[in-house]
C-alpha positions in Angstrom: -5.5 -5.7 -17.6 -4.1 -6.7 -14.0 -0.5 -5.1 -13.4 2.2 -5.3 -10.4 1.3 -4.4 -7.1 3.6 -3.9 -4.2 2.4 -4.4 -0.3 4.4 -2.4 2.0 3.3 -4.5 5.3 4.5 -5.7 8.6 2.1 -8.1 9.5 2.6 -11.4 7.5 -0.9 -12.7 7.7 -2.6 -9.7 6.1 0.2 -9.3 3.7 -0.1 -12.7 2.6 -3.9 -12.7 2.4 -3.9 -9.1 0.1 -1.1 -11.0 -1.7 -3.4 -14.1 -1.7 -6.2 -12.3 -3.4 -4.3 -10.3 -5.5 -3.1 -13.0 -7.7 -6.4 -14.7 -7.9 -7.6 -11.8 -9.4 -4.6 -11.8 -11.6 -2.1 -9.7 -10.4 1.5 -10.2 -9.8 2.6 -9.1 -6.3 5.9 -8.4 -4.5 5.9 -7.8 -0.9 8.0 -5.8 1.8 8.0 -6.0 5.2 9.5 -2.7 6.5 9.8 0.9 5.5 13.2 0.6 4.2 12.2 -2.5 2.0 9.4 -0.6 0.7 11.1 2.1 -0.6 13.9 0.0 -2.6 11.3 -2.3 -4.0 8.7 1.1 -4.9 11.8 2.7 -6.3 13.2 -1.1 -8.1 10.1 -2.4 -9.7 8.4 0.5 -10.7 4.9 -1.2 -9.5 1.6 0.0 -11.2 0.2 0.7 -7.2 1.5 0.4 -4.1 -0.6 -0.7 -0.9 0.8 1.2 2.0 0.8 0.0 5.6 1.4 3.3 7.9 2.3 1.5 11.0 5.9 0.0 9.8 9.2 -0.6 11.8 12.3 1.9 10.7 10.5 4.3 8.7 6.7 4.8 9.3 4.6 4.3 5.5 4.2 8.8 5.7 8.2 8.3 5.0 7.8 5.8 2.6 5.4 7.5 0.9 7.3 10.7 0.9 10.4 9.2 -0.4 8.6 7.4 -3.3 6.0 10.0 -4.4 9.9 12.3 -4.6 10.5 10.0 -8.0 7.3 8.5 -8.7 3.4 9.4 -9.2 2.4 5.4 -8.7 -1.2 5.0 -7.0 -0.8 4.5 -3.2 -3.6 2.8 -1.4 -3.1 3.5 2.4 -3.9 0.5 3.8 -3.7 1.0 8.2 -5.1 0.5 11.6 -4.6 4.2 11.9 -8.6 5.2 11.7 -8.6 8.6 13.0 -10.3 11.5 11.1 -6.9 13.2 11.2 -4.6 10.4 10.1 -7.2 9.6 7.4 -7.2 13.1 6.3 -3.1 13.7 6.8 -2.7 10.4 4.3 -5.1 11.9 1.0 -3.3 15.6 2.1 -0.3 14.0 1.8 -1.5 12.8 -1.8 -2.4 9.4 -1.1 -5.1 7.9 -4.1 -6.9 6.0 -1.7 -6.7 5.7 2.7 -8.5 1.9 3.9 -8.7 1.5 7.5 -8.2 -1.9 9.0 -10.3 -3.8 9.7 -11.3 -3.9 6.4 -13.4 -5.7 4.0 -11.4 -7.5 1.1 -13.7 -7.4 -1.2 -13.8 -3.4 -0.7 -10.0 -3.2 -1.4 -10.1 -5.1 -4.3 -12.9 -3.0 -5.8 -10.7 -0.1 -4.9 -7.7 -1.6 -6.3 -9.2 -1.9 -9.6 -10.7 1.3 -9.4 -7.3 3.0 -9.2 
């Protein structure tokens, strides 16, 4: 049964396309646009998983995670242009359920989404 996600993401577009696709599949969706944002809405809604942009202005998506993972054990998908072996590793050492580098496929996330 489809549940609330929450997309911590900068850029619009992809936020509104993963939002887009989301909700056809049947989930509901809230969005935020900046670190700060993220963390109130993680912390307010008490989503069933969060998709985490790294990249974010005021505090980067390691500092959202931290702050949310400190009161919550919701499923994070890392969802970021960072590609490196060491930021992919850093994000599922961190404790991240999932790390998806951009560009990515949407069919993949989805099939990780529901996997999580």
């Amino acid at each position: 049964m489809p549940g609330t996600i929450l997309i911590v993401e900068d850029d619009p577009d992809i936020a509104d396309s993963v939002a887009y696709s989301l909700r056809r599949e049947g989930y509901e969706v809230d969005t935020a646009y900046d670190g700060a944002a993220g963390v109130r809405a993680g912390l307010e809604l008490h989503p069933d998983l969060v998709i985490l942009d790294l990249m974010l202005p005021g505090l980067s998506g390691f500092g959202v995670f931290r702050e949310l993972r400190k009161r919550s054990a919701t499923p994070v998908i890392m969802l970021t242009a960072r590609a490196s072996e060491s930021d992919r590793v850093a994000g599922l050492e961190l404790g991240a359920d999932d790390y998806i580098t951009k560009p990515f496929s949407m069919r993949e996330l989805l099939a990780r989404v529901k996997a999580q």
